[in-house]
N, C-alpha and C positions, 0 to 999 in steps of 0.2 A: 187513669192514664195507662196505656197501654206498655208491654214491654218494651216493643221498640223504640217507646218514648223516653221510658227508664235508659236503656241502651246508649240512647245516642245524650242521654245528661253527662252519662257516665264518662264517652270518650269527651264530651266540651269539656271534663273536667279535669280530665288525666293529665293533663299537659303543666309541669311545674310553675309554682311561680315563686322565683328568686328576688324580685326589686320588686317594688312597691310606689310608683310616683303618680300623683295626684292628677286624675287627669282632667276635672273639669273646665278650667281655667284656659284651656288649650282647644276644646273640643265644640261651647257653645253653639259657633257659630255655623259647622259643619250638620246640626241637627234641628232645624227650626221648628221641627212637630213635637220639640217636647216644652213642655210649659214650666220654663226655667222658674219662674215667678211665684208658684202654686208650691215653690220646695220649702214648707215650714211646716213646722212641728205647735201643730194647732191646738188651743186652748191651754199649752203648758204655763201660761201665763197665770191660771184661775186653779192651778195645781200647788198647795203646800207644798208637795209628795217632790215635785220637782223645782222646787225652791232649794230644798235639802240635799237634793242630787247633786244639783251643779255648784253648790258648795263644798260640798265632799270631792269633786272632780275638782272644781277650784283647786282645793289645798293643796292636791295630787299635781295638779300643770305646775304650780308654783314650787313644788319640789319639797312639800311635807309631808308626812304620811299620813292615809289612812283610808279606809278600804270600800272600793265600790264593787259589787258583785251582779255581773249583767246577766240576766237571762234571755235569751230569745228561741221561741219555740215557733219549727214550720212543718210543712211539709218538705218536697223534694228540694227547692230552694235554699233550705235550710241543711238537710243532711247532707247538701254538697258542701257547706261549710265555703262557700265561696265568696261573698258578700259581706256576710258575719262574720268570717276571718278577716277579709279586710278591717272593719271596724275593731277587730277585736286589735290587730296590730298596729294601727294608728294609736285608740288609745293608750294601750300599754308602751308604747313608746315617746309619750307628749312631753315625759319624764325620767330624770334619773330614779326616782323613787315609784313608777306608774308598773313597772311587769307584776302582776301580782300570778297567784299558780293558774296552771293550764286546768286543773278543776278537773272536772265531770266530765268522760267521753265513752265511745261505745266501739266495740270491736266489729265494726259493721259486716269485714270480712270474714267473720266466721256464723253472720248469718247469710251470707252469700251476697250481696249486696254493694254496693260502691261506699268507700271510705272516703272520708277528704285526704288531701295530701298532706298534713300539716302534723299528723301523727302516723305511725305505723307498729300493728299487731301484728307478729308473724304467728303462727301453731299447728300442730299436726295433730292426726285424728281425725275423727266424723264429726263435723259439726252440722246442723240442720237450722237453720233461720227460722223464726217465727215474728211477721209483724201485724201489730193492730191494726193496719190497714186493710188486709186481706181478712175479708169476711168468714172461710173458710180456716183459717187458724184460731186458734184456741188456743192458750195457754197461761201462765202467771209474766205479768209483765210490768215493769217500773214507771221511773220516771224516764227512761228511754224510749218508752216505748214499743219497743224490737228485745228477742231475746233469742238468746242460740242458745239450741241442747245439745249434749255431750251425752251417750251413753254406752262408750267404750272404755275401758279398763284403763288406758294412760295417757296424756296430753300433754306435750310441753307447750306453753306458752312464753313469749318474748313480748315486753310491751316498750315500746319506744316513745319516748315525751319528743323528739322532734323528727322531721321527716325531711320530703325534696322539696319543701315551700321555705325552708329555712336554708339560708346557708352558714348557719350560725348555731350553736347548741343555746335555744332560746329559754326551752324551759329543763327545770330538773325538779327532783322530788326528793324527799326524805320518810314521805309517808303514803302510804297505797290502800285505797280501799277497793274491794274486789265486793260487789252487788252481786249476788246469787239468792238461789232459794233455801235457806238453810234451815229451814224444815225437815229436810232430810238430812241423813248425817250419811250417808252410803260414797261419800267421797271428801278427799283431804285436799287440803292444799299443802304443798310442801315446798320450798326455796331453793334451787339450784346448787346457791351457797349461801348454807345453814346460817353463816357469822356474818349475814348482812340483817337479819332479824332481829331488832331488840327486844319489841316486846308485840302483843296483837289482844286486842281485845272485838268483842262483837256485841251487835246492835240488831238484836232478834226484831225491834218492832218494824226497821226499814228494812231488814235482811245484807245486812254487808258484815263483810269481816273486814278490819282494820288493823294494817302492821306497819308498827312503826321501826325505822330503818337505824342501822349504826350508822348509814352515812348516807351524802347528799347524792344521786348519781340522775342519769338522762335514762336509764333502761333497768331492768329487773327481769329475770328470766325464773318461771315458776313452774313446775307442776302439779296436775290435777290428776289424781289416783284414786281410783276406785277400792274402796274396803269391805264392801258386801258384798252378797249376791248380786250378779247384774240382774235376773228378772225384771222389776218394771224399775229400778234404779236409774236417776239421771241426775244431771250436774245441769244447771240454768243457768248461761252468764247472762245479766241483765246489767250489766255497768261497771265500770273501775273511774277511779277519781286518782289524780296525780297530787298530791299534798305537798308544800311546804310552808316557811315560817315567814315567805314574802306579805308586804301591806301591797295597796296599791290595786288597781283593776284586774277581776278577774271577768272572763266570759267565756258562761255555759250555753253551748248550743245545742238545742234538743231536735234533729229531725227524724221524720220518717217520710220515706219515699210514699205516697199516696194517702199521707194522712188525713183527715178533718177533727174537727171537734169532736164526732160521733162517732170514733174513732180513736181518739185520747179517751175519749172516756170509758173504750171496755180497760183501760191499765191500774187493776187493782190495786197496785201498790204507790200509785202517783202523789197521790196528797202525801201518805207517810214519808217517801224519799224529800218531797220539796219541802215537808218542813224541817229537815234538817240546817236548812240555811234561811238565810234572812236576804231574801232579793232587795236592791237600792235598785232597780230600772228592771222591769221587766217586759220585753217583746213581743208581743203576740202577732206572727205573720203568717195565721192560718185562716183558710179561708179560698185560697183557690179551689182545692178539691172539695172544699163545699159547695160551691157554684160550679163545677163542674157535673151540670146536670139538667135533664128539662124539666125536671122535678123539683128544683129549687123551694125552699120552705121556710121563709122571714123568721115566721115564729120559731124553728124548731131551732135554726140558725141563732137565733138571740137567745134562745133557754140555753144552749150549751157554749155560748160564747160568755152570758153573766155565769153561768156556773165555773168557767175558768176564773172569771176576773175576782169572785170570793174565794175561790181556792188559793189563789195567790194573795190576797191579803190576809187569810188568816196563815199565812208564810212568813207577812211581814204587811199589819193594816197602814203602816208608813212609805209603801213600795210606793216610787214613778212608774204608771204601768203603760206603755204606748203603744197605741191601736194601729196595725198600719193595713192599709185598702189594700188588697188583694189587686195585683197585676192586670191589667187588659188581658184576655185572652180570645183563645179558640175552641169552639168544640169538635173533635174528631176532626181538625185540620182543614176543617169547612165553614162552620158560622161564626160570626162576631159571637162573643157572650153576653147576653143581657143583662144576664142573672148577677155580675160582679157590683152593677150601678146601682141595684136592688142594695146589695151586702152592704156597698159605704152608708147607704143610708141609716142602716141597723146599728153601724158601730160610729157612724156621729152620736146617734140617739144615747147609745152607751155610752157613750166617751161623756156626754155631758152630763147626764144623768151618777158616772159615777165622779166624777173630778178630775178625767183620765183625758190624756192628749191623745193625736192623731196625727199620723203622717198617710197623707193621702196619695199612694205611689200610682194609683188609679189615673187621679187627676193628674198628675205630674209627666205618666208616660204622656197625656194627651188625650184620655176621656176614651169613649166605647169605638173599639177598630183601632185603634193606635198604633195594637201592634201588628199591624198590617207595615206600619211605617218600619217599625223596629225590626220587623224580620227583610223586610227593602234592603235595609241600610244593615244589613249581616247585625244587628244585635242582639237577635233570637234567632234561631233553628228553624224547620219547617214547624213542629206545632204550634208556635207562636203559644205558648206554656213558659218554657224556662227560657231562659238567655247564653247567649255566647260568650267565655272568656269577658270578652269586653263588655257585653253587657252587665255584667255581673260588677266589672268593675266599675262601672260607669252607676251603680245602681249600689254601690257601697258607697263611692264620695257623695254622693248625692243625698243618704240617710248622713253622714259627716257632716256634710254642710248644713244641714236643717238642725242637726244636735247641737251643733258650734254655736250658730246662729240665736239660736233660742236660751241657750247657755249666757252668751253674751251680752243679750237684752233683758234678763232674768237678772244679772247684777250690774246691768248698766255698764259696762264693757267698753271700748272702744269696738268698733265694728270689726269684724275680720283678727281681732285678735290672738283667740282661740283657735282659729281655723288654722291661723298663718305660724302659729308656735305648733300643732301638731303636727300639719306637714312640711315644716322647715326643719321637724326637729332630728 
């Protein structure tokens, strides 16, 4: 995807979002080229893995505790956080007991790049972005994916757990891990104010340092100081994670702007960061920028999509892992894509062959040209690629309703149940 494609994701997304109300219920009938019918969460029925899910989410709607941990990994889709935050604040809101911590995020603007709005890193200095996507970058890179270098003598950074999507201080933290390459020692971290540090320990195999706080706070403002020679000396942020001692749902979103599978996988450190945790549902919504191509490759597509889906269960071999079809698109703002009808086919085959469900968003915009309809009706941009504001919203209830749904038939529910205590709640 081109810059000016990145460019204009970035202004759909600037734009805050303060309220949050459910829009499908209101809109069906305004959109008849989308295939309302096709919105389920296919074969979770023939899933253990998702029998346990929506048990564990069960206990959590019903106001007991205990802990689901969401993963969803994209491309630009995903690093907008716009979709995914929706879902992420329906469910952590279904309940008095459902906010679990804000988890895993990444400083996107300090590798130059568009941030979501739902967190904010302010920092001075040089910082230089490096992502997996861009063929010509090279470097060590996480479970982010993206990594900014530092190699100037002083940095302050500011990290803020909420931003202009909240009007509320939603999350806070008492424990902060900071992901670098700490291989080298040629720079410190040091705390603005010393007596907010209790104690910090580190974890050389995923590379983070870990400090745990005297008290519970929304921000934490740190230094990065160089202690040697600068020569080839640098500092790698590759991630911080926001801690605290909440149960209840959390959700990590991993993107990067122009990613693929072939493309997660030059991120050396990716397996060791993910098995730090143990995913209960994990997302897999990559795959545009794979079919973004005339060169499109079945096989090469399925080795590196089953190579995620075994990375993620030796994370957790009891994870819900769900396949979702890559979006109708365009190529270069000119052709239908063909190659996307190709991909569902691959990750049916996967889906059954591992026990793994599927949300087919393919089939749902309305099959191959679709979004010919979706950008008509202003829900995408001219590339007919990513979506507008509303699309995005329109394309988070929409993964809600198939989760609810499937939830609900999974322990025999009353229908609408779970849909109607989330967004009532």
């Amino acid at each position: 995807m081109t810059y000016k494609n990145l460019l204009l994701l970035f202004i759909l997304i600037s734009a805050p979002i303060v309220a949050q109300d459910y829009l499908l219920d209101s809109i069906r009938e305004q959109y008849p080229f989308v295939n309302w019918k096709a919105n389920t969460i296919k074969f979770a029925e023939d899933s253990p893995a998702f029998a346990k899910l929506y048990q564990k989410l069960n206990t959590i709607a019903k106001g007991g505790e205990d802990d689901v941990h969401v993963f969803h990994i994209g491309g630009s889709h995903i690093q907008a956080d716009m979709y995914s935050n929706r879902l992420r604040s329906y469910l952590q809101q279904m309940s008095a007991t459902a906010k679990g911590q804000r988890g895993f995020i990444f400083p996107y603007r300090m590798a130059k790049t568009n941030n979501p709005g739902n967190y904010k890193v302010t920092f001075d200095g040089k910082w230089k972005g490096y992502r997996c996507s861009i063929s010509s970058d090279s470097i060590a890179w996480g479970l982010s994916g993206i990594s900014a270098q530092f190699k100037d003598s002083l940095a302050t950074v500011v990290v803020k757990a909420n931003h202009r999507n909240y009007k509320d201080s939603v999350y806070d933290f008492n424990k902060i891990r900071i992901f670098y390459n700490d291989w080298q020692n040629d720079y410190q971290i040091v705390f603005a104010d010393s007596t907010v540090v209790q104690s910090q320990r580190e974890n050389k195999q995923a590379h983070f340092i870990e400090y745990a706080l005297t008290k519970t706070v929304d921000q934490v403002e740190f230094c990065i100081q160089r202690t040697g020679a600068s020569g080839t000396s640098e500092f790698l942020m590759m991630g911080l994670e926001l801690i605290n001692d909440n149960t209840g749902v959390e959700y990590t979103s991993i993107g990067v702007n122009g990613a693929s599978f072939a493309f997660y996988d030059r991120c050396q450190y990716f397996e060791e960061q993910l098995q730090l945790y143990t995913p209960d549902l994990f997302i897999i919504s990559i795959g545009t920028n794979d079919t973004y191509t005339t060169n499109f490759k079945p096989k090469k597509f399925r080795a590196y999509y089953e190579a995620m889906i075994l990375a993620i269960q030796k994370a957790n071999p009891d994870c819900a892992i769900l396949l979702t079809v890559p979006n109708d698109s365009y190529y270069k703002q000119k052709y239908p894509n063909p190659n996307t009808k190709v991909a569902a086919k691959v990750i049916y085959e996967l889906a059954q062959q591992h026990k793994m469900a599927v949300w087919d968003f393919y089939e749902i915009m309305g099959g191959f040209n679709s979004s010919r309809d979706w950008y008509q009706h202003k829900l995408m941009p001219k590339d007919r690629i990513h979506f507008t504001r509303l699309g995005y919203h329109i394309k988070g209830d929409l993964l809600l309703e198939a989760l609810s749904h499937s939830w609900e038939q999974s322990l025999q529910l009353t229908p609408n149940t779970i849909l109607n205590q989330i967004i009532h709640e």
